[in-house]
LUMKE-479059 format. One record per residue (C-alpha): residue number from 1; residue in three letters; x, y, z. Coordinates in Angstrom, 2 decimals. Example, Ala and Ser with C-alpha at 12.3 -4.5 7.8 and 13.67 -1.06 7.14 Angstrom:
% LUMKE-479059
  pos  code     east    north       up
    1   Ala    12.30    -4.50     7.80
    2   Ser    13.67    -1.06     7.14
***
This chain:
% LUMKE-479059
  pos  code     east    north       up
    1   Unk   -14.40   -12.63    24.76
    2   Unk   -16.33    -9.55    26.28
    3   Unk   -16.72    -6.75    24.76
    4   Unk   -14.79    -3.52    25.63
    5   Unk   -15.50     0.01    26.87
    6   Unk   -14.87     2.82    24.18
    7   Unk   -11.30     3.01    23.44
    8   Unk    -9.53     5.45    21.08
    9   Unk   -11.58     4.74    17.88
   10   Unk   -14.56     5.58    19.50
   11   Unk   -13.39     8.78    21.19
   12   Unk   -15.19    12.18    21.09
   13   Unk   -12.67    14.35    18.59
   14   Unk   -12.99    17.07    21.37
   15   Unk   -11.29    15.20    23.82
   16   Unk    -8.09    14.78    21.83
   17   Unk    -8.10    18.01    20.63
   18   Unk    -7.40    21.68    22.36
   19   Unk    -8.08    24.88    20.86
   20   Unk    -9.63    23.62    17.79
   21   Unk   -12.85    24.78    16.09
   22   Unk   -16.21    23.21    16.70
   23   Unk   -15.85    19.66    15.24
   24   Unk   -20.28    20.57    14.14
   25   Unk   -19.13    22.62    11.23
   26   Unk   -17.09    19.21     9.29
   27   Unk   -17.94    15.59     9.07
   28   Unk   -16.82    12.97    11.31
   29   Unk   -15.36    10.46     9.24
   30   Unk   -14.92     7.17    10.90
   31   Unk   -14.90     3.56     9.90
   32   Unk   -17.33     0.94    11.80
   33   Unk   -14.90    -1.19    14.06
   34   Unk   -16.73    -4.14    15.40
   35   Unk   -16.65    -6.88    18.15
   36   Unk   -17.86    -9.71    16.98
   37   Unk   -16.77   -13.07    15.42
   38   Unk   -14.95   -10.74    12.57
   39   Unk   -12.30    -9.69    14.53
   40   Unk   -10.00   -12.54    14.55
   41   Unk   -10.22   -13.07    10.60
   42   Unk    -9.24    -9.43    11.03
   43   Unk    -6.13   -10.25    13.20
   44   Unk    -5.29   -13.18    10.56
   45   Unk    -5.03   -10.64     7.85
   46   Unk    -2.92    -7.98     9.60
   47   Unk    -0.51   -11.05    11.10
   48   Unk     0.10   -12.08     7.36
   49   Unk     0.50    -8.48     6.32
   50   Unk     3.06    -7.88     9.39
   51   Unk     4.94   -11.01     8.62
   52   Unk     4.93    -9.88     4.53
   53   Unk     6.88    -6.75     6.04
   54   Unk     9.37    -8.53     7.95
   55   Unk    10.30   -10.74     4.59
   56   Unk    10.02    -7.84     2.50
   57   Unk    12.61    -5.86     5.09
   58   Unk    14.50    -8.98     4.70
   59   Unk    14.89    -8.65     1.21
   60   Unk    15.37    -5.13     0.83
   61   Unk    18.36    -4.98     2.91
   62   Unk    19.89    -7.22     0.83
   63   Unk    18.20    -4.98    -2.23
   64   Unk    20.00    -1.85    -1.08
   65   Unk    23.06    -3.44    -0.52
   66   Unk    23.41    -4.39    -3.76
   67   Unk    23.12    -0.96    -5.32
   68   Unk    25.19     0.66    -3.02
   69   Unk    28.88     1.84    -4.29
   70   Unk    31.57    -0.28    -2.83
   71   Unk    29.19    -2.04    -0.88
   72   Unk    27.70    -4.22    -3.71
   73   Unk    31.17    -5.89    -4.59
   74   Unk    31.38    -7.40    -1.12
   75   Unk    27.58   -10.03    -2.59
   76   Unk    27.99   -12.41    -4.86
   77   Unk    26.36   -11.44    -8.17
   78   Unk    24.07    -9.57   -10.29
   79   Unk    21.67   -12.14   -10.50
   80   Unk    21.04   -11.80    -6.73
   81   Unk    19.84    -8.46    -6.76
   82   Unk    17.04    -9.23    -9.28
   83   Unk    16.04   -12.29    -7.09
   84   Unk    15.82    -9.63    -4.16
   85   Unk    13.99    -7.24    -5.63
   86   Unk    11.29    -9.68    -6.75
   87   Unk    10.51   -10.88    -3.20
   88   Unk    10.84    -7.45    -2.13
   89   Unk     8.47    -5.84    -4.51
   90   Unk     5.93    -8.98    -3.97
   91   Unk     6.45    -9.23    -0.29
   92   Unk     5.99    -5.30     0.52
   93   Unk     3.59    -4.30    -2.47
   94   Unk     1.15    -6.91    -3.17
   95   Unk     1.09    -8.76    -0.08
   96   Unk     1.43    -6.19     2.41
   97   Unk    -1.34    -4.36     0.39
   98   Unk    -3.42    -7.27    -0.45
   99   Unk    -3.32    -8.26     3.81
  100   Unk    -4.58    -4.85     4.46
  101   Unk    -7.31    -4.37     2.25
  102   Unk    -8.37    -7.97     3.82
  103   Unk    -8.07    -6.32     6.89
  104   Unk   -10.15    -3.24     6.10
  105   Unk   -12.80    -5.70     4.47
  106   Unk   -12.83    -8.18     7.46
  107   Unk   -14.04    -5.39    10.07
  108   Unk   -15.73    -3.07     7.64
  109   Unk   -18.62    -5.88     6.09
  110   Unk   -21.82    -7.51     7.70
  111   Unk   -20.80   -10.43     9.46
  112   Unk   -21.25   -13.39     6.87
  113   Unk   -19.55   -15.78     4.83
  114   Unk   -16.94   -16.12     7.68
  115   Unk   -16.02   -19.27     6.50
  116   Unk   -14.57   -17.50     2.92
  117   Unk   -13.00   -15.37     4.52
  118   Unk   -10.70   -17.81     6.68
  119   Unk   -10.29   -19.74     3.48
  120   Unk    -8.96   -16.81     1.73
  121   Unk    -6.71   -15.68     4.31
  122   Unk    -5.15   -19.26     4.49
  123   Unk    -4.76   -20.06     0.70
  124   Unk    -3.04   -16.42     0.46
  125   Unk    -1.17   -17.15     3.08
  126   Unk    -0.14   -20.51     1.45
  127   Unk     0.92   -18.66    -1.84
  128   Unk     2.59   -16.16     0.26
  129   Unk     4.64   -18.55     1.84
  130   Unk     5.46   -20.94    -1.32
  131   Unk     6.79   -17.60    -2.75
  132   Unk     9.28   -16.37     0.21
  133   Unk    10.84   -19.94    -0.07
  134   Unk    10.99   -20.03    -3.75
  135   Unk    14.61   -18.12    -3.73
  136   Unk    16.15   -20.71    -1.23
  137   Unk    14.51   -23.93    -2.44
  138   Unk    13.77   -23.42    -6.30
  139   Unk    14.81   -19.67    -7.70
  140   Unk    14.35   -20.05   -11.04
  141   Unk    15.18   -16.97   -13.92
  142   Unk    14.05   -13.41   -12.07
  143   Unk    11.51   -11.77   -14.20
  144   Unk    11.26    -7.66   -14.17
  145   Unk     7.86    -7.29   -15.03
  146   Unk     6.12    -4.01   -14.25
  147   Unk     3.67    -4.42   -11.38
  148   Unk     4.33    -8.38   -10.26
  149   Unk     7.86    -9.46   -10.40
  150   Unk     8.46   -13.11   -10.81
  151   Unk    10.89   -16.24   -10.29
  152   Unk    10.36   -18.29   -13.23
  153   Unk    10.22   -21.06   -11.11
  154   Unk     7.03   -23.71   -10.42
  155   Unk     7.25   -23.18    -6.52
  156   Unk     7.12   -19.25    -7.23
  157   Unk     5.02   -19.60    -9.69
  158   Unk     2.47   -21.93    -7.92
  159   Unk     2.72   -19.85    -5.09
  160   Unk     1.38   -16.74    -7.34
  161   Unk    -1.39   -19.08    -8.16
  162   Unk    -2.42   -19.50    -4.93
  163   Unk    -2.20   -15.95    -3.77
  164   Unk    -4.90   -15.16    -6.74
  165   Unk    -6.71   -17.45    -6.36
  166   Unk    -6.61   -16.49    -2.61
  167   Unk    -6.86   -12.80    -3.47
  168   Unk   -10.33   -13.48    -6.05
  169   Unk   -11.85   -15.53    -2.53
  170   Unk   -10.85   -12.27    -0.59
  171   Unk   -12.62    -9.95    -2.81
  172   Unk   -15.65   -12.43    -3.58
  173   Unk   -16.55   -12.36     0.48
  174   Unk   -16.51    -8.36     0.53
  175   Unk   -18.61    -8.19    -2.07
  176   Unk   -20.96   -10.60    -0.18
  177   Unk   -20.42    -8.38     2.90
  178   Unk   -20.46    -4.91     1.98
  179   Unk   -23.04    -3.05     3.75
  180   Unk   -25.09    -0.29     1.99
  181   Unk   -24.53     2.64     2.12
  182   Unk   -27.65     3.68     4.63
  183   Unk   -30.32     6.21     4.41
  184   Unk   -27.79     8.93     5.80
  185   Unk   -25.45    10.07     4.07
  186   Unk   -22.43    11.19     6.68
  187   Unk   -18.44    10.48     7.05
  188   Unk   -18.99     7.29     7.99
  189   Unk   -20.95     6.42     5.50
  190   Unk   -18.59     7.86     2.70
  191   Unk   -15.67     6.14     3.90
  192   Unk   -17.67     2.85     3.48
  193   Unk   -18.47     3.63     0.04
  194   Unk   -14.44     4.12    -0.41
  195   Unk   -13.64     0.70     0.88
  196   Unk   -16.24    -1.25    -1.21
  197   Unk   -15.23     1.17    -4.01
  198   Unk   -11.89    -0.37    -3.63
  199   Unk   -12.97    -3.86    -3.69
  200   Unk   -14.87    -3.15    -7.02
  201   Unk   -11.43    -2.02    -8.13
  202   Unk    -9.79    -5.54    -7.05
  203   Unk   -12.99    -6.84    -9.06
  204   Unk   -11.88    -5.11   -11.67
  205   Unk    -8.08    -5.92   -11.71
  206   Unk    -8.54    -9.79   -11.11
  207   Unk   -10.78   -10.23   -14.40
  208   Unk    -8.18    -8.10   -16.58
  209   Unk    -5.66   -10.56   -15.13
  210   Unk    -7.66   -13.53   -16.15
  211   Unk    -8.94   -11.87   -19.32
  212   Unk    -4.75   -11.22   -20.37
  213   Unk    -3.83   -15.16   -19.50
  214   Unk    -6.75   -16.29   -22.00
  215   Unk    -6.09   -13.80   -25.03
  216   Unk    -1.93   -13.57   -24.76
  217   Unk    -0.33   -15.01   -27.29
  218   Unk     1.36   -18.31   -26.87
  219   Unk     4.06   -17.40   -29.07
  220   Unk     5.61   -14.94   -25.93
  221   Unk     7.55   -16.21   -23.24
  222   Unk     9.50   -14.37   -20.95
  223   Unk     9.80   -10.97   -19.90
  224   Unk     7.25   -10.15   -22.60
  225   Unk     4.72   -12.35   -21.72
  226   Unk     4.55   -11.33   -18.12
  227   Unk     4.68    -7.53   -18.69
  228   Unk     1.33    -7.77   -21.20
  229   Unk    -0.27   -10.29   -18.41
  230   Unk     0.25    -7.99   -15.41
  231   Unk     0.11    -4.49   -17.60
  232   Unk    -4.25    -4.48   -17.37
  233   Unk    -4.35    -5.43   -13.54
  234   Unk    -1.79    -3.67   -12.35
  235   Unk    -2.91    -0.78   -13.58
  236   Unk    -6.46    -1.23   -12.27
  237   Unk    -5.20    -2.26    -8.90
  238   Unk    -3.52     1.22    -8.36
  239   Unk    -7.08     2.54    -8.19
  240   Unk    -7.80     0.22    -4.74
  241   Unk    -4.74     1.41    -3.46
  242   Unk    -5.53     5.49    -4.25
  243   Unk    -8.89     4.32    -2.98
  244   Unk    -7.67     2.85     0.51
  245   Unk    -5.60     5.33     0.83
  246   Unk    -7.58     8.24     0.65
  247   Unk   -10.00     6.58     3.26
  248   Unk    -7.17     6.48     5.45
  249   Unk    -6.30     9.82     5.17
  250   Unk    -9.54    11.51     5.88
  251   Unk   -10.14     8.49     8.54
  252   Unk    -6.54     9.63    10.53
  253   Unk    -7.34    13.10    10.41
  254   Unk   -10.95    12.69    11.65
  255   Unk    -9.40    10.53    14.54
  256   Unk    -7.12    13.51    15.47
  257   Unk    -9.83    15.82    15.42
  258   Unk    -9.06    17.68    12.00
  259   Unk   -12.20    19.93    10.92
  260   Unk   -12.43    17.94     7.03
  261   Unk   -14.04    20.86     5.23
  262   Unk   -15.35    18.26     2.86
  263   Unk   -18.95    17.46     3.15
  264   Unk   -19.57    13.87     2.93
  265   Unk   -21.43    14.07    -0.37
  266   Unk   -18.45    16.01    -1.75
  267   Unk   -15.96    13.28    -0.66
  268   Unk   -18.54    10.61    -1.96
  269   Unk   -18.00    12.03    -5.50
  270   Unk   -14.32    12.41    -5.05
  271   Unk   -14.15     8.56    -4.13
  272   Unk   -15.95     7.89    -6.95
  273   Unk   -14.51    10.34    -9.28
  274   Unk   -11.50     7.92    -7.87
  275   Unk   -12.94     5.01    -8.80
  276   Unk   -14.24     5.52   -12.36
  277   Unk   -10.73     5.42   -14.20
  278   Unk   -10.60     1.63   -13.08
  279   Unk   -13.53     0.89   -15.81
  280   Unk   -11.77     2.37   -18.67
  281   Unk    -9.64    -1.02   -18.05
  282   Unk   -12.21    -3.57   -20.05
  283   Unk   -12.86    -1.01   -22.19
  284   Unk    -8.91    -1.30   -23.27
  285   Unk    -9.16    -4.89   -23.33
  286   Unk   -12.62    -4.56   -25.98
  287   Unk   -10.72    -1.83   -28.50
  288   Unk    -7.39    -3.05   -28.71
  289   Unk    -5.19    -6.18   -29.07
  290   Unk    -3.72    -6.92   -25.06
  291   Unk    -0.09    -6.70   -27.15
  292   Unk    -0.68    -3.39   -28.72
  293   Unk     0.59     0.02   -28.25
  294   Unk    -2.69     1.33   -27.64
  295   Unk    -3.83    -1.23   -25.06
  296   Unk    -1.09     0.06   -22.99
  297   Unk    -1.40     4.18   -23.71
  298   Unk    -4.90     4.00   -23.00
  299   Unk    -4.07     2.25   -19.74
  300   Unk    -1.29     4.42   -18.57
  301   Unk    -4.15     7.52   -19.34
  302   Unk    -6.79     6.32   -17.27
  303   Unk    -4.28     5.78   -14.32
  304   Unk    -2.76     9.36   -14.17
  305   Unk    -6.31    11.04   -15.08
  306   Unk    -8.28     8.99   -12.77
  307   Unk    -6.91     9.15    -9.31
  308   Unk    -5.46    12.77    -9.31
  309   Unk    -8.10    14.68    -9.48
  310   Unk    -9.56    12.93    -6.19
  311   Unk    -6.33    12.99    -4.61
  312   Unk    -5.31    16.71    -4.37
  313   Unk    -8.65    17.91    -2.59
  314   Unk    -8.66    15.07    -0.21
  315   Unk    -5.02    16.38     0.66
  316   Unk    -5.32    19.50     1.05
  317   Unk    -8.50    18.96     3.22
  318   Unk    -6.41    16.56     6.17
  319   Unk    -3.57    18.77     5.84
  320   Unk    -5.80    22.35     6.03
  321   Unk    -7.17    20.45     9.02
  322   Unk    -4.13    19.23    10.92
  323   Unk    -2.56    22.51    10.51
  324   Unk    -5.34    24.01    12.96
  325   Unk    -4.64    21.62    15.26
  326   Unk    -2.37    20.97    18.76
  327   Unk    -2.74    17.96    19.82
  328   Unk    -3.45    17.34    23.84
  329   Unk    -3.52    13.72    23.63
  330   Unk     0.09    11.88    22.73
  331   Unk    -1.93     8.54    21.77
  332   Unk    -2.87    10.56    18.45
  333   Unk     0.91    11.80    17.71
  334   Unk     1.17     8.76    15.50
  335   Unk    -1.47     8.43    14.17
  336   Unk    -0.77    12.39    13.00
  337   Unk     3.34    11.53    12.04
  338   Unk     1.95     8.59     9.62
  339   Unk    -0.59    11.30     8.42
  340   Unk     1.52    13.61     7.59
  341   Unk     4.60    11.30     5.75
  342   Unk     1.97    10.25     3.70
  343   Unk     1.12    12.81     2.05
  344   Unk     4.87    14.22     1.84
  345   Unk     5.77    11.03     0.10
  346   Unk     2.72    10.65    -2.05
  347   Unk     3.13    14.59    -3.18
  348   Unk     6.97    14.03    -3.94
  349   Unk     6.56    10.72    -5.83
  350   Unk     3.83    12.19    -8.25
  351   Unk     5.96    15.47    -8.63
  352   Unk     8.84    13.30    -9.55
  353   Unk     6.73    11.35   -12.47
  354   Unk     5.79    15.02   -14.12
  355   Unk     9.58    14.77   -14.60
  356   Unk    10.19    11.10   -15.49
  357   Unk    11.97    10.68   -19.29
  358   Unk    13.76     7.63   -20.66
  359   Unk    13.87     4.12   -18.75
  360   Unk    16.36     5.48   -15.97
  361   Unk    16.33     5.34   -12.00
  362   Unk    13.37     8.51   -11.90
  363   Unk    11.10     5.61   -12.70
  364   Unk    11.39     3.61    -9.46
  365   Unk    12.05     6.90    -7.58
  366   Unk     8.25     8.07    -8.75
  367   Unk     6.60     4.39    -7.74
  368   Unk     9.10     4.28    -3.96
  369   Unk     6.92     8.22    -3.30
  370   Unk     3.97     6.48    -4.25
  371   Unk     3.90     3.21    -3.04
  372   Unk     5.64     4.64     0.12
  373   Unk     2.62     7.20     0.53
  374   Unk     0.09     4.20     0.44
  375   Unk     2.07     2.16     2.76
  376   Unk     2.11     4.99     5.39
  377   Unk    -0.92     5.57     5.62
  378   Unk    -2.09     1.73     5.38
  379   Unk     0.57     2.09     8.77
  380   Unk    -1.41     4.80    10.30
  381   Unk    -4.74     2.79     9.70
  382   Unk    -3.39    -0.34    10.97
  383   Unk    -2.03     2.06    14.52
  384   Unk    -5.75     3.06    14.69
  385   Unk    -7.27     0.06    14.26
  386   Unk    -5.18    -2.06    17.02
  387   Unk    -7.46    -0.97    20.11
  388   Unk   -10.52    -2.37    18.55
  389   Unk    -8.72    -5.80    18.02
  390   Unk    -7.80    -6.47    21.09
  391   Unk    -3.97    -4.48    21.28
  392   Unk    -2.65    -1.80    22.90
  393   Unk    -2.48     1.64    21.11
  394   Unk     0.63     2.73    19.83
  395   Unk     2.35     5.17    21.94
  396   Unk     5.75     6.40    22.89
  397   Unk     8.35     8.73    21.35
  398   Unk     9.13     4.98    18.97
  399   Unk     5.67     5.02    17.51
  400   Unk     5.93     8.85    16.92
  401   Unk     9.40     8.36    15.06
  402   Unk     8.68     5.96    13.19
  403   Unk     6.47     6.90    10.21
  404   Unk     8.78     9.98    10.08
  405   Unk    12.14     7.88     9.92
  406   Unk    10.63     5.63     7.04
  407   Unk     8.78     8.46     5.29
  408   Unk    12.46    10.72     5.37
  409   Unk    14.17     7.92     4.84
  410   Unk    12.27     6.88     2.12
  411   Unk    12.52    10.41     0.54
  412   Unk    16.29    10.36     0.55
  413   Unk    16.15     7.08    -1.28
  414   Unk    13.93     8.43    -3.77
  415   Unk    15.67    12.21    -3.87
  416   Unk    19.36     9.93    -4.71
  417   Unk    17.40     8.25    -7.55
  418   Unk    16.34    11.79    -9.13
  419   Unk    19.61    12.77    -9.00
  420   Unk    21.20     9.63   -10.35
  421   Unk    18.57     9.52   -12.70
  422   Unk    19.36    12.95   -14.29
  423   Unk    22.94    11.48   -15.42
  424   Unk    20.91     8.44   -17.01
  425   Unk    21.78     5.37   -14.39
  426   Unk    19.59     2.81   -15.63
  427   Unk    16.82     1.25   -13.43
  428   Unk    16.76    -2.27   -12.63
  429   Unk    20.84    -2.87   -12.36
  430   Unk    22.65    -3.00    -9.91
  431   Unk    26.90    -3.40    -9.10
  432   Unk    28.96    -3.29   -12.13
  433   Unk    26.20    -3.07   -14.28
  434   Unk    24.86     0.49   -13.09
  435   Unk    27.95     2.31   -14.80
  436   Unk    28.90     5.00   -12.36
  437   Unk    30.78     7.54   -14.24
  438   Unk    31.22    10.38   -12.25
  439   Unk    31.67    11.31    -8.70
  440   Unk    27.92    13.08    -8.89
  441   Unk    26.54     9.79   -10.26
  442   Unk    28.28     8.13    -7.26
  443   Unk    27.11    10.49    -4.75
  444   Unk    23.20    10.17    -6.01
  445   Unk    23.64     6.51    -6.08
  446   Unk    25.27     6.63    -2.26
  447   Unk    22.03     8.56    -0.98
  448   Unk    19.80     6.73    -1.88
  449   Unk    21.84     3.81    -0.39
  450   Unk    21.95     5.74     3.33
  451   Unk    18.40     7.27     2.65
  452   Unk    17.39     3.13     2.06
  453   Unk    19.12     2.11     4.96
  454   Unk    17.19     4.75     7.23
  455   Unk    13.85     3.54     5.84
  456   Unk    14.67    -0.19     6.77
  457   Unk    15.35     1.23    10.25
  458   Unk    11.84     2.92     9.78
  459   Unk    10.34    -0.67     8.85
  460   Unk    11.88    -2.63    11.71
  461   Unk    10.55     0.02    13.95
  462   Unk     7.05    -0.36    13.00
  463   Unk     7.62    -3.83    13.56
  464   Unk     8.77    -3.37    16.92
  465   Unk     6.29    -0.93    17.18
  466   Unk     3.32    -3.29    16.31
  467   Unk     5.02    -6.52    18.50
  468   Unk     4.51    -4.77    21.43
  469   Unk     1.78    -3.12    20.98
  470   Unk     0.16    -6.69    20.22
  471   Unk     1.74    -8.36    22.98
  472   Unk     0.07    -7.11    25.14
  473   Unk    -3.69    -6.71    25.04
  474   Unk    -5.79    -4.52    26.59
  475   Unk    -8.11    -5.53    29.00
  476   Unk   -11.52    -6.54    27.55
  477   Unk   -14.79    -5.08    29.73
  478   Unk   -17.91    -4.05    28.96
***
């Protein structure tokens, strides 16, 4: 394979830009795309990640389905709902998210240890796979723990074994083959320091995991037992996702040719200011029993103190800069759209947990904003990254509308659970078992429903978007 003239990563910002200010006065923040023998683990990772969508949109269909009135007595029971929403949580959280921080690894390190790298990608894409077929083949009891859902079945369960095990391989290799951060300190450089920041934060989360399976009591099974095991790492891998996020958002509006008033050395702190909540996690797991009330407090404090202050600057910054811009290029619109929905959905789900009270439907409304935020802008990345492996760049009015049709979409969903949740509908039911009393309750319930249904549209349209885009390449010269 040749290498390739200068496609839209590599683009002056001035070219894509009219009327803006001179891009001298703000950073240039850009990751390192390469073309070398990295680029088709790189491919490997975003084909499992694509394929964890697709199962994940799979799933969620039959997800919203389930919860919505008059809909939900046409499938068979209760039971199936909780089996859906496992996959679908798994599938479209960890995997997806897991895939592209492989990706963002696989291009971003020095080229070495190639070798653990394709043997992480295909042991987590093993585990992957044991886990989609668990449902059809062995089921099991579905198991609502916070953070990784499970079938207590030994094909799911194996299947999660692999995908750690997979998962630890990933993050051993970036370790290995994280670059330094160089004697100058500039946007590129920062966002480096933000993706190795997140693989510390993987680091982090895999030993709490292992540290919770040796110290849990054997006396808990259950629900019980999984929610203490996946309480310490799931809270510490929030901080990789915060962390890949906000390297995405500074990366997409660099790429549009946003003037990011944040100096470099600012942003470095703000990455890092990011990353320091993630160590309060041993320190948890050293004071307090892995059972106690204060092992979990102490958790939940160092996640809502220790992204947020990095997040709201880093915001305001893309945003402050998009707003100056018009964009003369359409091969950026997307790349802007996912931009944008990001930070609408990330803003609304953490203005929806200032409100959260009780165990009711607010709950998954505040993670949906979240999550959803991470996973458009992981989208956006993933559009900006396909020239450099080979692909075609996202274009079209379809690539424009689709991070808005998930993002709005996705906010009806989560604006229906608000309101549901302020009559007290109970998260984690579905069907009979929700307990619509009123029309109001019925009507919250049935938007989120239609706002669900326009986000699966949103998915499959990414999908689309990214099978054409990758069937056919762009020529390769130097």
């Amino acid at each position: 394979m040749s290498s390739r003239t200068a496609p839209l990563h590599d683009r002056p910002a001035a070219t894509a830009v009219a009327g803006s200010a001179s891009a001298g006065s703000s950073a240039d923040y850009k990751l390192s795309l390469p073309n070398d023998d990295r680029l088709p683990l790189s491919r490997g990772w975003l084909w499992l990640g694509l394929a964890a969508l697709i199962g994940s949109g799979l799933f969620s269909i039959l997800l919203v389905a389930s919860r919505t009135p008059y809909v939900n007595q046409l499938l068979p029971t209760t039971n199936f709902f909780h089996i859906a929403l496992v996959l679908h949580v798994d599938l479209s959280v960890l995997v997806w998210f897991v895939s592209m921080a492989g990706l963002l690894w696989s291009l971003h390190g020095r080229a070495c240890a190639t070798g653990l790298g394709w043997l992480a990608l295909w042991v987590t894409a093993a585990g992957t796979l044991a886990m989609a077929l668990a449902p059809f083949l062995n089921p099991g009891e579905p198991i609502m723990a916070n953070y990784i859902p499970v079938l207590e079945s030994p094909l799911f369960l194996t299947g999660l074994v692999l995908f750690g095990i997979g998962a630890t391989l990933l993050v051993l290799r970036s370790l290995l083959a994280a670059p330094g951060m160089g004697r100058q300190l500039d946007g590129r450089a920062a966002l480096g320091f933000g993706v190795n920041a997140a693989g510390v934060a993987t680091a982090v989360a895999l030993l709490c995991f292992a540290w919770s399976w040796v110290v849990l009591p054997t006396s808990l099974h259950g629900k019980a037992y999984y929610e203490i095991l996946f309480w310490g790492g799931g809270h510490a891998l929030q901080f990789t996702w915060t962390l890949l996020m906000l390297v995405a958002w500074l990366w997409l509006a660099s790429a549009c040719g946003a003037r990011i008033l944040l100096s470099p050395r600012v942003t470095v702190l703000l990455l890092l200011l990011a990353l320091a909540g993630v160590f309060v996690t041993p320190v948890a797991y050293l004071a307090h029993d892995v059972a106690s009330v204060e092992h979990r407090n102490l958790l939940t404090w160092a996640m809502r103190l220790g992204g947020g202050p990095a997040i709201v600057p880093v915001a305001l910054a893309a945003v402050l800069g998009m707003l100056q811009l018009r964009l003369a290029d359409p091969a950026l619109r997307p790349l802007r759209a996912a931009l944008l929905s990001s930070i609408l959905l990330f803003a609304a789900g953490g203005l929806i947990g200032v409100f959260i009270h009780g165990s009711n439907v607010r709950i998954p409304a505040h993670y949906h904003g979240s999550i959803v935020g991470v996973t458009l802008a992981l989208m956006g990345a993933v559009y900006r990254i396909l020239p450099a492996l080979g692909y075609q760049a996202p274009q079209g009015r379809l690539a424009v509308w689709q991070p808005w049709t998930y993002g709005l979409g996705q906010l009806m969903h989560i604006i229906g659970l608000v309101w549901s949740g302020g009559y007290g509908v109970q998260r984690k039911v579905a069907g009979t078992d929700q307990v619509l009393r009123s029309t109001a309750e019925i009507a919250g319930m049935g938007l989120m429903g239609l706002g669900g249904l326009i986000a699966i549209i949103g998915g499959l349209m990414f999908v689309v978007v990214m099978l054409r885009a990758m069937r056919r390449p762009q020529a390769l010269t130097h």
